[in-house]
C-alpha positions as CSV (number, residue, x, y, z in Angstrom):
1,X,22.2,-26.4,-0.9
2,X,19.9,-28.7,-2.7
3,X,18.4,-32.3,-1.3
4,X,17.0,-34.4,-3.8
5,X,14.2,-36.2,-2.6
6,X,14.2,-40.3,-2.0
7,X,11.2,-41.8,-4.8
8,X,11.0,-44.0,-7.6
9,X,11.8,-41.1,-9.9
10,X,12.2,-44.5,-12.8
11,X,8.9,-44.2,-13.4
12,X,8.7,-40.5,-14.6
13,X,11.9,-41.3,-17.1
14,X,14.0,-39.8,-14.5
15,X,16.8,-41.5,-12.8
16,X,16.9,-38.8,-9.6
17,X,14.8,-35.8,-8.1
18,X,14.7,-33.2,-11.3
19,X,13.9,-30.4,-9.1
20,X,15.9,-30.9,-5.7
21,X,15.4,-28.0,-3.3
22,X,15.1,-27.5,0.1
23,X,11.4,-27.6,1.5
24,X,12.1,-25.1,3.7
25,X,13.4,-22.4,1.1
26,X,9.6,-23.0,-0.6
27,X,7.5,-21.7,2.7
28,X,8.4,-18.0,1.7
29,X,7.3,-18.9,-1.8
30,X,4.3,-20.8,-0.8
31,X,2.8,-18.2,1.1
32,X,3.3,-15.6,-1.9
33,X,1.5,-17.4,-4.0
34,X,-1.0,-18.3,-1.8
35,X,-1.8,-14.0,-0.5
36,X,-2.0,-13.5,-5.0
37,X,-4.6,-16.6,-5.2
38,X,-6.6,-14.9,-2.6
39,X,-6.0,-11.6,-4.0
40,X,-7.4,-13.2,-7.4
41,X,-10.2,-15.1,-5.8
42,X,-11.3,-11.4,-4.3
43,X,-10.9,-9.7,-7.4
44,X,-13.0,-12.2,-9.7
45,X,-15.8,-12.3,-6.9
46,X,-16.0,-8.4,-7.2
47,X,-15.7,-8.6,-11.6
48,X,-18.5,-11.4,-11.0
49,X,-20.8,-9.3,-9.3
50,X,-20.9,-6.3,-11.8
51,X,-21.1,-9.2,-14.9
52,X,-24.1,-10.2,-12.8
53,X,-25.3,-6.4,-13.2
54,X,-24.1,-5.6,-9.3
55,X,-24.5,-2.0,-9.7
56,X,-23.4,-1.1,-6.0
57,X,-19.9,-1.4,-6.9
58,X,-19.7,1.2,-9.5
59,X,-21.7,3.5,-7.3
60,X,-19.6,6.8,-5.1
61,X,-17.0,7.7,-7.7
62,X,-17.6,11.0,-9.6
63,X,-16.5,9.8,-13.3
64,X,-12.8,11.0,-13.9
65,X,-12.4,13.9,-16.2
66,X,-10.7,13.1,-19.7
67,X,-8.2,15.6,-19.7
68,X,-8.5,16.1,-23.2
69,X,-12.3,16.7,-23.3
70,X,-15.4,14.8,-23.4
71,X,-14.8,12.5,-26.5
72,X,-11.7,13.5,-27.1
73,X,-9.0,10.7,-27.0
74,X,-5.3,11.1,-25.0
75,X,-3.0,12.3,-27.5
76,X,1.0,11.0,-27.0
C-alpha cells in the first residue's frame, strides 16, 4: 500500500505526492545504503593512503603468479 504524503506538492508542478510509499518500507532500504556509504567511505580512505605513497598497505602479499609467465598476458 502506498500513502501519499500531505504538502504543497503545487509548488513543485505536481498536484499530489509523486513518489507515495510507506516510510516504514524505506528503513530496510535506508540502512542498505547507509552499510555501502560506509563501505565506500572505508575503501577511499584506504585508496587515499597509497595515492599519498602509504606503502604499508601493499606490504605482506607475495606478488601473485601470472599463470602465463612473467610478461606474458592471459590468453582467452
Amino acid at each position: 500500500m502506498s500513502a501519499a504524503r500531505d504538502g504543497d506538492w503545487h509548488l513543485l508542478g505536481y498536484d499530489t505526492d509523486p513518489v507515495p510509499a510507506e516510510a516504514s518500507g524505506l528503513d530496510d532500504v535506508i540502512r542498505h545504503y547507509e552499510t555501502i556509504t560506509t563501505q565506500m567511505e572505508t575503501q577511499a580512505k584506504l585508496l587515499k593512503k597509497i595515492g599519498d605513497g602509504d606503502e604499508t598497505l601493499l606490504k605482506g602479499w607475495p606478488p601473485m603468479p601470472c599463470a602465463n609467465g612473467p610478461g606474458r598476458a592471459p590468453t582467452r
